[in-house]
C-alpha positions in Angstrom: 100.9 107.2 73.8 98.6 104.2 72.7 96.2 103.4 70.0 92.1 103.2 70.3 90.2 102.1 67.6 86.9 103.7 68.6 85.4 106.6 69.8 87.1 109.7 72.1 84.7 108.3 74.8 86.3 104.7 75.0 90.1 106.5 74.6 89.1 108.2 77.9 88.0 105.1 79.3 90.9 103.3 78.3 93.5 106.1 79.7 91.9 105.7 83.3 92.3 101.7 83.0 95.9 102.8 82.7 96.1 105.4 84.8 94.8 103.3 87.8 96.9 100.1 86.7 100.3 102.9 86.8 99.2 104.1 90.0 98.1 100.5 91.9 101.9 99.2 91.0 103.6 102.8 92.2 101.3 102.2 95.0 102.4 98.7 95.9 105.9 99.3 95.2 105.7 102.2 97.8 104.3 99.8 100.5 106.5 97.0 99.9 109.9 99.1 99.4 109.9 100.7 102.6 109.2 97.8 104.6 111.8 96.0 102.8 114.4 98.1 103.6 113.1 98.4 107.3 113.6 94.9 107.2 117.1 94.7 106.3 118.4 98.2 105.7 122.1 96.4 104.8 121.1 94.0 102.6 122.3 95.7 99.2 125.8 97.3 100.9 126.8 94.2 102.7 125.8 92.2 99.4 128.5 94.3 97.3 131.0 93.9 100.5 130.7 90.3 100.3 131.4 90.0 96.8 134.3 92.5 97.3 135.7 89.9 99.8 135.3 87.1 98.2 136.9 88.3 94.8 139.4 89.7 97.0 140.0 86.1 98.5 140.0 84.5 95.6 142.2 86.5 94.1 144.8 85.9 96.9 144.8 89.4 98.0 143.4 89.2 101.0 143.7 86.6 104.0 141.0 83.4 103.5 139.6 84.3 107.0 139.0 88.1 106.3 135.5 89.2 107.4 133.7 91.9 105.5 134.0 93.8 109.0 137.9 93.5 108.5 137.8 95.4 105.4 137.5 99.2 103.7 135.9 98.8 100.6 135.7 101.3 97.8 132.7 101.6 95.0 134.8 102.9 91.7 133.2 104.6 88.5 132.5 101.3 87.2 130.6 100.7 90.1 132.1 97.4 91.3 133.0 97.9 94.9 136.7 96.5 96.0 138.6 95.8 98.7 141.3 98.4 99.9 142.2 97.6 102.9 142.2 94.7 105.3 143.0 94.5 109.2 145.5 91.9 110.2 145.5 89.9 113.4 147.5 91.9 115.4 145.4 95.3 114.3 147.2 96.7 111.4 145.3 97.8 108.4 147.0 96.4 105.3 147.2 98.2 102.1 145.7 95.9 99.2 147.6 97.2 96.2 151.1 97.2 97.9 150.6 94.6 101.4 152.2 96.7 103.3 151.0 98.2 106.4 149.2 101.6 106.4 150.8 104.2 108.6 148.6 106.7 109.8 150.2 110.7 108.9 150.9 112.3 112.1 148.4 115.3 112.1 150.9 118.4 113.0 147.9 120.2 114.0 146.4 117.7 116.2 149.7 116.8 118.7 147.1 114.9 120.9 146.9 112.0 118.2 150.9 111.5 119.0 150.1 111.4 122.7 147.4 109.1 122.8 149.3 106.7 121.1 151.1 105.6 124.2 148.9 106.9 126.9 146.5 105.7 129.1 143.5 107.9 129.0 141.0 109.0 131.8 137.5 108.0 131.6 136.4 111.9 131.3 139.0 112.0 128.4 137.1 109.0 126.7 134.2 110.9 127.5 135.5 113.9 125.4 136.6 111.3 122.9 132.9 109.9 122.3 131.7 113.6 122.5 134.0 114.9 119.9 132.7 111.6 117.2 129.2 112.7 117.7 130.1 116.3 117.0 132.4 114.9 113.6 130.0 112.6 112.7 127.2 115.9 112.7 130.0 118.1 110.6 130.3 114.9 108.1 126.0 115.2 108.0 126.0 118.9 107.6 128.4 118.7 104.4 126.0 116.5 103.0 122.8 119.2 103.6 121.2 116.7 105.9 119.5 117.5 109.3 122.4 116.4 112.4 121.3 113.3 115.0 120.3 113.7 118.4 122.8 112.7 121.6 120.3 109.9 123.1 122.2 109.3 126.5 120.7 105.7 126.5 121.7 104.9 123.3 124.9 106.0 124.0 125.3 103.6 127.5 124.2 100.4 124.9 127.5 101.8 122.6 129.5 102.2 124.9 128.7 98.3 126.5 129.4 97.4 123.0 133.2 98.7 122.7 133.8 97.6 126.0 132.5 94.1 123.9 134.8 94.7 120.6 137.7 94.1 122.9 136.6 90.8 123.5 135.5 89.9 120.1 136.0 92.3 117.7 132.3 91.5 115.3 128.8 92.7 115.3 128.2 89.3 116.9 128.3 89.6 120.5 130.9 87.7 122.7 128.6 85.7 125.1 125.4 84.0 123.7 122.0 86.0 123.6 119.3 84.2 124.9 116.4 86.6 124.3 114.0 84.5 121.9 114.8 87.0 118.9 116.0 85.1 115.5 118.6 87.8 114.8 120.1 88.2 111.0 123.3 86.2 110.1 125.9 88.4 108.7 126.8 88.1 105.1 130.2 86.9 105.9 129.1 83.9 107.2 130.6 84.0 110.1 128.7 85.2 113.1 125.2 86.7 113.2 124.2 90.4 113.7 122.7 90.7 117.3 124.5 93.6 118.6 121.5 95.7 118.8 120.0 92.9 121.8 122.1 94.9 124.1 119.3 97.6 123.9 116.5 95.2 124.5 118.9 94.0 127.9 119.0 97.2 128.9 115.3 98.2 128.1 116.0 101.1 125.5 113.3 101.6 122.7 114.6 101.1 119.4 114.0 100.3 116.3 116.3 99.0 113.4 120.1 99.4 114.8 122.8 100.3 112.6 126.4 99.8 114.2 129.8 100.9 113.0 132.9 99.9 114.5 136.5 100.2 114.4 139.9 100.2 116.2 142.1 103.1 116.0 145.8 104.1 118.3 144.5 108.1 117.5 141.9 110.7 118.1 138.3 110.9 116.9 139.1 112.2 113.4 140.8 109.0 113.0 137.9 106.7 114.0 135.6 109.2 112.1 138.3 109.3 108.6 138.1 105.6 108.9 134.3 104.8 108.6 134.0 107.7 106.0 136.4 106.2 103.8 134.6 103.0 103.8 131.3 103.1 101.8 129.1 100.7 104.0 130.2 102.7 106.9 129.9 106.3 105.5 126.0 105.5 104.3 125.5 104.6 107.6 126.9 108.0 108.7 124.8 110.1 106.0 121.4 107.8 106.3 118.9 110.6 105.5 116.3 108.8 108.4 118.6 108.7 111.7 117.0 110.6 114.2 119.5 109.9 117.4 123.3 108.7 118.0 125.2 107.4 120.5 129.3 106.7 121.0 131.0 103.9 122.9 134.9 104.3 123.0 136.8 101.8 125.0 140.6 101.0 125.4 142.8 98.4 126.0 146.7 99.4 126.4 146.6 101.4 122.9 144.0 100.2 121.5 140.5 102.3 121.0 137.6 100.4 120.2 134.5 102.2 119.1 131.1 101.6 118.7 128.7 104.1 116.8 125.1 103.8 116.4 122.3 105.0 115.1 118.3 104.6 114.6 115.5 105.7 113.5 113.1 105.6 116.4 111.3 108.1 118.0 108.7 108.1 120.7 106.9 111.6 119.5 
């Protein structure tokens, strides 16, 4: 409601001043939003993951050269997002609360998570592996009523380079220099930048903004798949209304998976 002092006429008139003033800033803030967040779609999660951290540090919980990438985080009812977990150097994930290492439940319905532990897998069984995250990661998008990703073979090649990467240097950063002109985002931990998606533009595969997950794990897809859901920068990845296609990297090293999971929004149609 608001006041007129004249006539019904002049109240009318006054009502559309409004009415176009409400509508120019929904508008605008519909224009500028979106490109916003197309611009950097992580900017408010890694934000709350980087104050997590340093809180964390700072508080002596966590090691001093923990990156946000090294970390589960947790948002609680207060809304103030924590750390958990950290990884170690050697690999181990590190309970916060307690500092001791998390051991993973052996699944008594699931005896190949005991055997992979130990054994060297084929490249058809990795295959199966990367296959099997794709169709968890679709389950985890059902739950949440939205519509599942596409397998994008391509995309899937460019994951796959990147785990075979994470072995080397375990970051969103890429181990060897990219020289490909493009000014890519440093990460909000400060150390590294974020150019993992340049493997698509080296290998020519249309994209547009790349989101990567990552992880290690000595078990089966649901473990990869458990891990990223329990970690809130990783699970809105996973349940991002917009992604259209998906594509799995899984790469070992003695007992050691690495995975790489991304996603995008692009489409050619």
């Amino acid at each position: 409601m608001f006041a007129t002092k004249k006539t019904h006429g002049k109240r009318i008139m006054h009502r559309k001043k409004l009415f176009v003033i409400v509508l120019t800033i929904v508008l605008c803030a519909g224009m500028i939003l979106p490109v916003h967040a197309a611009i950097n779609p992580f900017a408010a999660m890694e934000a709350r993951s980087h104050q997590a951290l340093d809180a964390a540090i700072k508080a002596g919980t966590v090691p001093a050269d923990t990156t946000i990438f090294d970390c589960m985080f947790t948002t609680g009812e207060d809304g103030v997002t924590r750390v958990i977990q950290y990884k170690d150097k050697n690999g181990n994930w590190i309970d916060v609360a307690t500092q001791k290492k998390v051991v993973e439940q052996e699944k008594t319905d699931s005896p190949t998570d005991k055997a992979n532990a130990t054994q060297k897998l084929s490249e058809d069984t990795l295959a199966e592996y990367a296959a099997e995250v794709f169709r968890l990661v679709n389950e985890e998008r059902e739950k949440a009523g939205l519509d599942p990703v596409v397998w994008d073979i391509d995309f899937a090649n460019c994951a796959q380079i990147r785990a075979e990467e994470l072995s080397i240097k375990y970051s969103h950063e890429r181990p060897n220099p990219v020289n490909d002109g493009i000014e890519w985002p440093q990460n909000v931990s400060g150390k590294g930048i974020y150019n993992a998606p340049s493997v698509a533009d080296e290998q020519g595969v249309p994209h547009g903004w790349i989101m990567e997950n990552i992880t290690v794990t000595r078990g089966a897809p649901e473990s990869a798949v458990k891990e990223w859901m329990d970690s809130s920068g990783h699970r809105k990845n996973i349940l991002r209304e917009s992604h259209i296609r998906c594509g799995v990297g899984v790469y070992q090293t003695s007992e050691i998976l690495y995975w790489a999971l991304w996603f995008d929004d692009y489409t050619d149609a």
